[in-house]
C-alpha positions as CSV (number, residue, x, y, z in Angstrom):
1,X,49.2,-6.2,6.6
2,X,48.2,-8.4,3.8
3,X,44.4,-9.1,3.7
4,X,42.9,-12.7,2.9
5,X,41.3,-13.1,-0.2
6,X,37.9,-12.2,1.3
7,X,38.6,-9.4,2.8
8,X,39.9,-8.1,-0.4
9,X,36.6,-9.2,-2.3
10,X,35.0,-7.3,0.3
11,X,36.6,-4.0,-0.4
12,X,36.4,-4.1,-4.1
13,X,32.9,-2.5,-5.7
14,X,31.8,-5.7,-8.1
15,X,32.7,-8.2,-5.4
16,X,31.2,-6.5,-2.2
17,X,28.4,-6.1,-4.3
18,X,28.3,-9.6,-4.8
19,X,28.8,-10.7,-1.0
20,X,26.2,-8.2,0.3
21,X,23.3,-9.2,-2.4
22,X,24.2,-12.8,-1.0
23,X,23.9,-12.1,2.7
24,X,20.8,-9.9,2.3
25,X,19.3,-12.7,0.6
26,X,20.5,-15.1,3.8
27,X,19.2,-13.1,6.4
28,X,16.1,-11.3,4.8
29,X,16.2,-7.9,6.9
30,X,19.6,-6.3,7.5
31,X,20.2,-2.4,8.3
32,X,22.8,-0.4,6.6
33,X,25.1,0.0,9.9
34,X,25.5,-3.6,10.4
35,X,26.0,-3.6,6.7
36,X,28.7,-0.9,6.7
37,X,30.1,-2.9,10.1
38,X,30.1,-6.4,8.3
39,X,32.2,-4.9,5.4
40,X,34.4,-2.6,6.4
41,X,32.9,0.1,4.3
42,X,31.0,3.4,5.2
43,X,27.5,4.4,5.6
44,X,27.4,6.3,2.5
45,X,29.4,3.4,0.2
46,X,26.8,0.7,1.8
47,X,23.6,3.1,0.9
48,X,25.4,4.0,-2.4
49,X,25.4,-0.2,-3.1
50,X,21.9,-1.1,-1.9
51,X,20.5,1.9,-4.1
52,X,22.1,0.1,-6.9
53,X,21.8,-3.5,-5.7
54,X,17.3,-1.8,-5.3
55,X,17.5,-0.4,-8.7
56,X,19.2,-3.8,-10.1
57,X,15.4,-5.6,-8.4
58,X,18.0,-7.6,-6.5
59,X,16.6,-6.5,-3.4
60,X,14.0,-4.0,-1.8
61,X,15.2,-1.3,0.0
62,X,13.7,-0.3,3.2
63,X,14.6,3.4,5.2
64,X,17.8,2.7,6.9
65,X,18.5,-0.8,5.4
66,X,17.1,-3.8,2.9
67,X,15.0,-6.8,2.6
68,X,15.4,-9.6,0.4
69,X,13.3,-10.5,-2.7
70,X,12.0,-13.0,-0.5
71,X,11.2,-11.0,2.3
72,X,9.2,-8.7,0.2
73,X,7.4,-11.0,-1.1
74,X,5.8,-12.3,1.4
75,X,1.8,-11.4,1.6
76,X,2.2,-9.6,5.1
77,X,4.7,-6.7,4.6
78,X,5.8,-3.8,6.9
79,X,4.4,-0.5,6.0
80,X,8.1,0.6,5.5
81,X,8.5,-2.7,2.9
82,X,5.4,-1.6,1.2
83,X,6.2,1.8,0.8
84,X,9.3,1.3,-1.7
85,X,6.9,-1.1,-3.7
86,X,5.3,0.2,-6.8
87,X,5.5,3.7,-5.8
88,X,5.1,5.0,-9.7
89,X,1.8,3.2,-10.2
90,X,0.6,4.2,-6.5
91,X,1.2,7.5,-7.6
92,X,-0.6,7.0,-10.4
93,X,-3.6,5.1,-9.0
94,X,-3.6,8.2,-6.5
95,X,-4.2,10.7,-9.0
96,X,-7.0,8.7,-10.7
97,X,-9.1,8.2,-7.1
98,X,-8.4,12.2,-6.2
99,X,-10.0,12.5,-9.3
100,X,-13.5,10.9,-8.1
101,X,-13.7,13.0,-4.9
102,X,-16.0,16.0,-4.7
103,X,-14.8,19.3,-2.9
104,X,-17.6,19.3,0.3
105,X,-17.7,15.5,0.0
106,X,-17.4,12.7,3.1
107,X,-14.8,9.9,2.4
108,X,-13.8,6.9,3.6
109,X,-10.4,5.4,3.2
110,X,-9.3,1.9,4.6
111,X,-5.3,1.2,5.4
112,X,-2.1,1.1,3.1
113,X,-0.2,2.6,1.2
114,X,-2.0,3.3,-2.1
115,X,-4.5,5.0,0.0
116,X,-1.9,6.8,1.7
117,X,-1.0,7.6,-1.4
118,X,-4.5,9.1,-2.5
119,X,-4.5,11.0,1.1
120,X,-1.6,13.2,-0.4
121,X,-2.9,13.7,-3.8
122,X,-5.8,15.7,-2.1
123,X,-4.2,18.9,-0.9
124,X,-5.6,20.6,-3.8
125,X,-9.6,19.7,-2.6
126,X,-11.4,21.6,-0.3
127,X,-14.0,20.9,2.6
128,X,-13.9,17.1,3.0
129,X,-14.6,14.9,5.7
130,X,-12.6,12.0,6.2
131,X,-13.0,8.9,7.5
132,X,-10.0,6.5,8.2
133,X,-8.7,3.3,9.8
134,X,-5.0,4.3,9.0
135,X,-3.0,5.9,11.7
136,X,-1.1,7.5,8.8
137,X,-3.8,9.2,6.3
138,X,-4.4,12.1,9.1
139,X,-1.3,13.8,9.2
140,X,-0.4,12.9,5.5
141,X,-3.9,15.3,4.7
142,X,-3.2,18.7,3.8
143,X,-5.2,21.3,6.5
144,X,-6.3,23.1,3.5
145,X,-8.3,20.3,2.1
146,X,-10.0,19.0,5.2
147,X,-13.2,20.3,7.3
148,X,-13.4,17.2,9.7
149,X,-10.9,13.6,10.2
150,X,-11.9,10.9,12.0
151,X,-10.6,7.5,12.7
152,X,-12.2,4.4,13.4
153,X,-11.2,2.8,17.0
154,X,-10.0,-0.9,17.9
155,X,-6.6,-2.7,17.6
156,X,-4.0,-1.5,15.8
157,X,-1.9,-3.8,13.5
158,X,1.8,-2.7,13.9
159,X,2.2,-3.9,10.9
160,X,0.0,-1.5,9.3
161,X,-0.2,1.0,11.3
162,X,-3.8,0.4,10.7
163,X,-7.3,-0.4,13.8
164,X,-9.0,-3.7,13.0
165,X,-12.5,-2.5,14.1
166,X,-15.9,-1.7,13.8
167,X,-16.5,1.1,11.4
168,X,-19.0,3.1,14.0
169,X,-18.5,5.8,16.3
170,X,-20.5,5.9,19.4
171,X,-22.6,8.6,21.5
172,X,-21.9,9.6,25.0
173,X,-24.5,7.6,26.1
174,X,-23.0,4.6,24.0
175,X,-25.4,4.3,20.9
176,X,-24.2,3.9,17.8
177,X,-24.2,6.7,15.4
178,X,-25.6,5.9,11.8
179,X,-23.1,7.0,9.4
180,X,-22.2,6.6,5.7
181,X,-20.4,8.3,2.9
182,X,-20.0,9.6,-0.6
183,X,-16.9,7.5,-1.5
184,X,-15.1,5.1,-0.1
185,X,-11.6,4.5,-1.6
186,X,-10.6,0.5,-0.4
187,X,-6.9,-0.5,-1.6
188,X,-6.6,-4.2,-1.5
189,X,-4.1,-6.8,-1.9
190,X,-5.5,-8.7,-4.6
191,X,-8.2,-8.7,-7.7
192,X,-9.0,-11.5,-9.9
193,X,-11.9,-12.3,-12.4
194,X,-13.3,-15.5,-9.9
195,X,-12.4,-14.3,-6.6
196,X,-13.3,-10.7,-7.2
197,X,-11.4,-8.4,-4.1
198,X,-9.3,-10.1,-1.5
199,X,-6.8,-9.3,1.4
200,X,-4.8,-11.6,3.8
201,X,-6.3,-10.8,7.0
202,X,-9.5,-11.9,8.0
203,X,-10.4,-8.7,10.1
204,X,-8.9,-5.7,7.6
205,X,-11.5,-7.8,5.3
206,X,-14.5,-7.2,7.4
207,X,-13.4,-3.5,7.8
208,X,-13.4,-3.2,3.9
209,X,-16.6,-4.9,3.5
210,X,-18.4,-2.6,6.1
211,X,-16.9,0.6,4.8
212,X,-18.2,-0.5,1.3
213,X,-21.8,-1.2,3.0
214,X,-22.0,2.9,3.7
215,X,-20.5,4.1,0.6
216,X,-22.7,5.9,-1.7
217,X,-20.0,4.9,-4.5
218,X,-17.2,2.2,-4.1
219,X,-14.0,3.2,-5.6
220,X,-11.1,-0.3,-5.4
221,X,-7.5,0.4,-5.9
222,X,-5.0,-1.9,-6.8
223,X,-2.1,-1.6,-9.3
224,X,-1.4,-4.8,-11.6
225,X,1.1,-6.4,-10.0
226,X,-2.2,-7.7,-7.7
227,X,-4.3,-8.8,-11.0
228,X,-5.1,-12.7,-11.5
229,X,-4.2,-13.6,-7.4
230,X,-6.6,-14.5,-5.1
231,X,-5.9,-14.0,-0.9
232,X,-7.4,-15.6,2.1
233,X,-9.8,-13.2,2.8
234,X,-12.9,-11.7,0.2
235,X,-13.6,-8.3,0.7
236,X,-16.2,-8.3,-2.3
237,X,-17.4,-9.7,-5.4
238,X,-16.0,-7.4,-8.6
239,X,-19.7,-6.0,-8.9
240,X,-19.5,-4.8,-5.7
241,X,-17.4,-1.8,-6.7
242,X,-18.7,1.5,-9.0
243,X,-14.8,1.5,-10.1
244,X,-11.3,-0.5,-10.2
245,X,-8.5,2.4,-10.6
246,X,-5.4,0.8,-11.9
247,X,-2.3,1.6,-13.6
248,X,-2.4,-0.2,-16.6
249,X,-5.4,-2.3,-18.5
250,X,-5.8,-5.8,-17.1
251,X,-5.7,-8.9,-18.7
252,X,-8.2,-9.9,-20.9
253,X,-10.4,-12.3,-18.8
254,X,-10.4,-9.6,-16.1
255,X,-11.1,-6.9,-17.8
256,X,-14.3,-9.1,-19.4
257,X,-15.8,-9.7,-16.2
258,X,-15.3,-6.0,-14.7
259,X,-17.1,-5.2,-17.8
260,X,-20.0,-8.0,-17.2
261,X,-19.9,-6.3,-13.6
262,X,-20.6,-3.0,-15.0
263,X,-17.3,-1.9,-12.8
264,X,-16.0,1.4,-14.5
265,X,-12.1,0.8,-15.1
266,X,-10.1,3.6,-14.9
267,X,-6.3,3.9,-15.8
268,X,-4.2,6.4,-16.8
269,X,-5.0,5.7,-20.5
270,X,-8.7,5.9,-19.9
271,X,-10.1,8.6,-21.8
């Protein structure tokens, strides 16, 4: 049987390639089984292209499919989307904020992936107490490393996979408990010289704010790609943080007013 010209694009590496960056850009979420389905190819060969097509920055790929550029770039991102974003610097960053905690030491970390990211990078402390609005820090924290987890109730945010809450616990006979903490380690989605620390949603803002309001010492994450924006939500001034741990130095108007601040800036060059 002879195949139309499409059909033959289809099966040929360069133009399949081709077709499937432009549909993936059309559709904005597509899973590599309708993929391999759509184009007459299989699983492996459409995993083997969207690795490529990821690698290219044509798209972002996602576990068991890909998003568009577009997609991704929205402000409000799946924890999957978010978790193939940046992963060198988060890894970094992570490093930096283990770095701050003290063996014995109460923490407090708010929702996302950088934070997630510092949860692993902890397995090597010992005796902490953990705090958490993230439905995925606990089981990401090595045993070894913790004396007591707790999480903060309310709503969770699918999206997330984070509570939108206070940050209290209660009594059995439903007073609140007065607590507080050596650290707190708050990822956020934005930093700029003006605006200072800022998310998208109104409530994950509040959350932030209250979790900085018990922290001995305030520790924000954010790698660069967040420097210079400004989101709907403030979580804080810039002086309202001991430290900013980034992967790389920030422009110079930012890094003037951490200074002015007196915010410590720490990045993998810091001495």
């Amino acid at each position: 049987m002879t195949l139309d010209k499409e059909d033959r694009q289809r099966r040929l590496p360069a133009g399949r390639k081709a077709q499937l960056a432009a549909y993936v850009a059309e559709t904005g979420e597509v899973t590599v089984t309708a993929l391999a389905e759509r184009f007459g190819v299989s699983i492996d060969t459409i995993r083997r292209d969207l690795d490529q097509l990821s690698a290219d920055g044509v798209l972002v790929r996602t576990y068991g499919g890909a998003v568009s550029q577009s997609t991704a770039s929205r402000v409000d991102r799946t924890v999957d989307v978010r978790l193939t974003m940046e992963k060198r610097e988060k890894e970094k960053i992570a490093v930096l904020a283990a770095s701050l905690v003290e063996n014995g030491s109460v923490i407090m970390l708010n929702g996302g992936t950088t934070t997630l990211a510092v949860a692993k990078s902890l397995r090597h402390h010992r005796d902490l107490t953990v705090a958490t609005n993230s439905l995925l820090v606990p089981p990401a924290l090595s045993p070894s490393a913790i004396r007591d987890v707790y999480v903060f109730g309310g709503a969770v945010r699918t999206l997330t996979l984070a509570t939108a809450g206070p940050v209290s616990f209660r009594t059995a006979g439903g007073s609140e408990l007065d607590i507080s903490c050596d650290l707190a380690l708050i990822g956020v989605g934005a930093v700029s010289a003006a605006a200072g620390y800022t998310t998208s949603n109104l409530a994950e803002a509040a959350m932030m704010r209250e979790m900085i309001s018990r922290a001995a010492r305030v520790a924000i994450l954010a790698d660069s790609s967040k420097f210079g924006r400004r989101l709907f939500a403030q979580v804080s001034d810039l002086g309202g943080a001991d430290y900013l741990v980034t992967d790389s130095t920030p422009p110079p108007d930012l890094r003037d007013a951490l200074a002015e601040a007196e915010v410590e800036l720490l990045t993998p060059e810091s001495p």
